[in-house]
C-alpha positions as CSV (number, residue, x, y, z in Angstrom):
1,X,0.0,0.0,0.0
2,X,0.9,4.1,-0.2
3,X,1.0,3.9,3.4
4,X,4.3,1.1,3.7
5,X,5.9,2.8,0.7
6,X,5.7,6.3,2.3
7,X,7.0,4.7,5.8
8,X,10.2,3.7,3.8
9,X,11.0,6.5,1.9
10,X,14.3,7.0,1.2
11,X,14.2,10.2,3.8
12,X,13.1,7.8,6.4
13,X,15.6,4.9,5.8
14,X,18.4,7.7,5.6
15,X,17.2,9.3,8.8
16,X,17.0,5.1,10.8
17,X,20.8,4.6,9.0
18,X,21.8,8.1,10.4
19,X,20.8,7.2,13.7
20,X,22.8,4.0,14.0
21,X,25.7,5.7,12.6
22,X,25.9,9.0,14.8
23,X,27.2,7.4,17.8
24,X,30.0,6.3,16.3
25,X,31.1,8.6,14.2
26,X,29.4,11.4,11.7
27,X,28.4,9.4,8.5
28,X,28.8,10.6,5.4
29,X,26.4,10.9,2.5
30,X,28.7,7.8,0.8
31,X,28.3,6.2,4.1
32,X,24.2,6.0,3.8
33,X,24.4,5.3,-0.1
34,X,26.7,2.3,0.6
35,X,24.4,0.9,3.1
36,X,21.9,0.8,0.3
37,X,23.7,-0.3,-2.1
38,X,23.4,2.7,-4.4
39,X,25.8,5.8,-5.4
40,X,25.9,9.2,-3.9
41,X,24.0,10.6,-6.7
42,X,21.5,8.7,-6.5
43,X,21.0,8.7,-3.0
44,X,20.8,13.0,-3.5
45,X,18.7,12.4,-6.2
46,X,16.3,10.1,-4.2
47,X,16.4,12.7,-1.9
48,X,16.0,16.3,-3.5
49,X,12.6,13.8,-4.9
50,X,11.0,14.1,-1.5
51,X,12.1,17.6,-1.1
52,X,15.0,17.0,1.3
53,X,18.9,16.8,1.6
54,X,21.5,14.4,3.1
55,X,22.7,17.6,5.5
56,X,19.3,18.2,6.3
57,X,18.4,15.3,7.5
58,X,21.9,15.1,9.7
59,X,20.7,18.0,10.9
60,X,17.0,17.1,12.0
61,X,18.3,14.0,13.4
62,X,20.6,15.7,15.5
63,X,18.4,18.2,16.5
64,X,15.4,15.4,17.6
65,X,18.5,13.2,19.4
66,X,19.8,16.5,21.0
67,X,16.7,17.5,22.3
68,X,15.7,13.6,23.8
69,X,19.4,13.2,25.2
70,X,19.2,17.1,26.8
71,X,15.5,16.4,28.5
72,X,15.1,12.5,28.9
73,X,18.3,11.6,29.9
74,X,21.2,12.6,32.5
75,X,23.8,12.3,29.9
76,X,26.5,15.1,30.3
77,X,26.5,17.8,27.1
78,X,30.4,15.9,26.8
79,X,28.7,12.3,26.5
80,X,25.9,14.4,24.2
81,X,28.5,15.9,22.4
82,X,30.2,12.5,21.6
83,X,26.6,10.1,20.8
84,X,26.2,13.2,18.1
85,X,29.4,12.5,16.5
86,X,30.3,16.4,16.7
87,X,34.0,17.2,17.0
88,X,33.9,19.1,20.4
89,X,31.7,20.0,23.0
90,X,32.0,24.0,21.9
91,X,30.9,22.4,18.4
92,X,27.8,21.4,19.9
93,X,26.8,24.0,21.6
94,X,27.4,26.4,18.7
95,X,25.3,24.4,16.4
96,X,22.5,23.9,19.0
97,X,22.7,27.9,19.7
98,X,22.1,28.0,16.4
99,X,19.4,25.3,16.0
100,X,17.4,26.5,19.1
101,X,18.6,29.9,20.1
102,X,19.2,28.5,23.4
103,X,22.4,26.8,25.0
104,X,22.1,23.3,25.3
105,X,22.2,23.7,29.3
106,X,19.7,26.3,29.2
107,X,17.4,24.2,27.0
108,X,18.2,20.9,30.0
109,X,17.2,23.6,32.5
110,X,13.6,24.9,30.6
111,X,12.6,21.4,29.6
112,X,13.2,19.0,32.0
């Protein structure tokens, strides 16, 4: 049916494939298109279809996993920093500024 198509779009399978990935290290664009056994242009291809982009989607999946890890779990912003695959912890908290227009502690302290 529509319905099972549309739950395994190729926006959704990146975002699952994504989500395994970010806790050990960013994955890259060739990363995701390996998994499913196509190339990088197609994967972006597949992709600008349903309106979307490979960094996009990083992004929203960081975002949704920043916000759960911040308000349902005591994970320190380091440990936060880390499962998100960013670089550093100032990293973070400059791209969740940016994302939220809050720090990531301020955000803990609002929300939980």
């Amino acid at each position: 049916s529509i319905h099972n198509m549309k739950a395994s779009s190729w926006s959704e399978r990146t975002l699952q494939v994504i989500h395994k990935m970010l806790s050990s290290h960013e994955p890259s664009i060739a990363d995701v298109a390996n998994m499913f056994h196509v190339n990088e242009r197609t994967l972006s291809r597949r992709l600008k279809e349903e309106e979307t982009t490979f960094r996009q989607l990083l992004q929203e999946k960081r975002i949704e996993l920043a916000e759960y890890y911040l308000t349902q779990t005591t994970l320190s912003i380091t440990e936060i920093t880390f499962n998100l695959s960013f670089t550093d912890v100032s990293n973070f908290s400059r791209a969740f500024q940016r994302w939220r227009g809050i720090s990531p502690s301020d955000y803990r302290q609002k929300h939980t």
